[in-house]
N, C-alpha and C positions, 0 to 999 in steps of 0.2 A: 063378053067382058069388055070395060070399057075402060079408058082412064085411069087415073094415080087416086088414092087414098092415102093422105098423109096423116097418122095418129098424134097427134099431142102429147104425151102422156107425163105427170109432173103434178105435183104441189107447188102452186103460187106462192106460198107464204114462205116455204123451205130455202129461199136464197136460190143457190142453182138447180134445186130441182126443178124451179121450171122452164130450163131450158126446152123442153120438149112441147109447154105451152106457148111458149115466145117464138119456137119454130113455126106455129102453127098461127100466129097473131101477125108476123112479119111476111108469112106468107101468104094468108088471105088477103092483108092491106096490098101487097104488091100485084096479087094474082089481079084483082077488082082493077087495078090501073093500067097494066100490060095486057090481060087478055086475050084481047082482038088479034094482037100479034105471032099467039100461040096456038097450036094445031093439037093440044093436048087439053083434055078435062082435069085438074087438078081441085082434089076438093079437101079439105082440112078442118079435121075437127079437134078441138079443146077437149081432151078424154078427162080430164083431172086424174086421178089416179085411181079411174073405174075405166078402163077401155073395153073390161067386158059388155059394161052398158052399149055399145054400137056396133053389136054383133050384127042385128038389122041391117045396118046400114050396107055393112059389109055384105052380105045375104044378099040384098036386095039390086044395090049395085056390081057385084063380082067385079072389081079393079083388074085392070092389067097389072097395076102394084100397088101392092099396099108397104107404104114405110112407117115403121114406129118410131118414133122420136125419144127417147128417154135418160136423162142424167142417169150415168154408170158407171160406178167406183169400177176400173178396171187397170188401177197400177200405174199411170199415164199421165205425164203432165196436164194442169188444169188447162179445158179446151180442146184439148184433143177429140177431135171424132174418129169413129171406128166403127166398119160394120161390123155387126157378132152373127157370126153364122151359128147356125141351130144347137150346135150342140155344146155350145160354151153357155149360152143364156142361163142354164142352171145353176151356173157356177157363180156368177157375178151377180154384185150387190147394186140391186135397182132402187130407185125411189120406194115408199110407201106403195102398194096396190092391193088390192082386195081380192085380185087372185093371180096367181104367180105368170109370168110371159109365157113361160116356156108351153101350161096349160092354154093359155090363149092363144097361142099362135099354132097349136096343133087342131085348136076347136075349128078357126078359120081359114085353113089353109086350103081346104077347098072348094073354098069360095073368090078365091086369086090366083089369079098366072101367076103370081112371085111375090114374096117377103119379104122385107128388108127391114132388121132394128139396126138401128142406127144409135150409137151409145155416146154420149156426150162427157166427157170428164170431168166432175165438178172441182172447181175451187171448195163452196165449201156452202152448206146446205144449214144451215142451222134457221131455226125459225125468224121468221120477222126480217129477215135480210133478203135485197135485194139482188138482184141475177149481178154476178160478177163483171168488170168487164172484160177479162178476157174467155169468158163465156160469151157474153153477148156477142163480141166479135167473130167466135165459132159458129153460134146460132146465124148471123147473116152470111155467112160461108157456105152457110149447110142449106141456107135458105134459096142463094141464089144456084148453086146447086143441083138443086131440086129445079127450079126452075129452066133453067138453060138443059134438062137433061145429061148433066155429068155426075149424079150420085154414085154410079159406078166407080169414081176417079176417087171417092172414100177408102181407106187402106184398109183390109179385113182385118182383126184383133189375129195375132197367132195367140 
C-alpha cells in the first residue's frame, strides 16, 4: 500500500454539491506546485457522483488512505466539515450517486489501510449555482488539511 487517494465525489452544476469536486481541483493545482517538498503520494480524482467508476484505481493502487470528499446535509452550519464514521453514512443525506456510500465503502475497504468520508455542510445545492462562499472557504481548509497531514484534526459527526 502506498499513499493517499483523495475521492471527489459531487455534481458541479448542484451549487455545493460540488464541494467534494473543488476538494479534488484545489488539491491537484496545489499538489502539481508543492510536490517536491512532500514525502507523500497524494493522488485526486473528480468521481462526479459515480465513485464506484474508480474502483480500479483503488484495486490497483491499495492507498494508505483513501478520503472521500462529499457535500452532507448533516444538521450543521453551512461549511462545516466532519468525519462520518461507518455507521452513520446510512443515515445521512448525500449528494446524487448511483450507488449509495455506505455500499462503496464496504466494496473497497480492502483494498486500503483506512477510510475516511469526509462530509461537507452545504449552504445550498440547487442547480445552476455556484459553490457558496462559505463552502469554498471549507473546501481550502480541508484542502490544506489534507495536505500538511492533519485530516485527523477534522471533528467526527457524533
Amino acid at each position: 500500500m502506498s499513499g493517499t487517494i483523495v475521492l471527489g465525489i459531487g455534481n458541479r452544476l448542484g451549487g455545493d454539491d460540488a464541494a467534494g469536486t473543488c476538494v479534488v481541483d484545489m488539491l491537484n493545482q496545489r499538489w502539481k506546485r508543492t510536490n517536491a517538498s512532500l514525502f507523500i503520494e497524494i493522488m485526486g480524482i473528480d468521481t462526479g457522483t459515480a465513485p464506484e467508476s474508480y474502483t480500479s484505481v483503488i484495486r490497483q493502487r491499495q492507498p494508505d488512505l483513501l478520503i472521500l470528499v462529499d457535500a452532507a446535509d448533516m444538521g450543521l452550519p453551512p461549511g462545516a466539515l466532519r468525519i462520518i464514521p461507518p455507521e452513520k453514512i446510512s443515515i445521512l443525506s448525500f449528494s446524487t450517486h448511483h450507488m449509495p456510500l455506505s455500499m462503496f465503502v464496504s466494496y473497497v475497504k480492502e483494498f486500503c489501510g483506512k477510510i475516511l468520508l469526509v462530509g461537507v455542510q452545504p449552504e445550498g445545492t440547487a442547480m445552476g449555482k455556484y459553490l457558496s462562499k462559505v463552502v469554498r472557504k471549507s473546501v481550502k481548509e480541508l484542502v490544506e488539511a489534507i495536505l500538511d497531514g492533519r485530516i485527523s484534526e477534522i471533528p467526527v459527526l457524533k
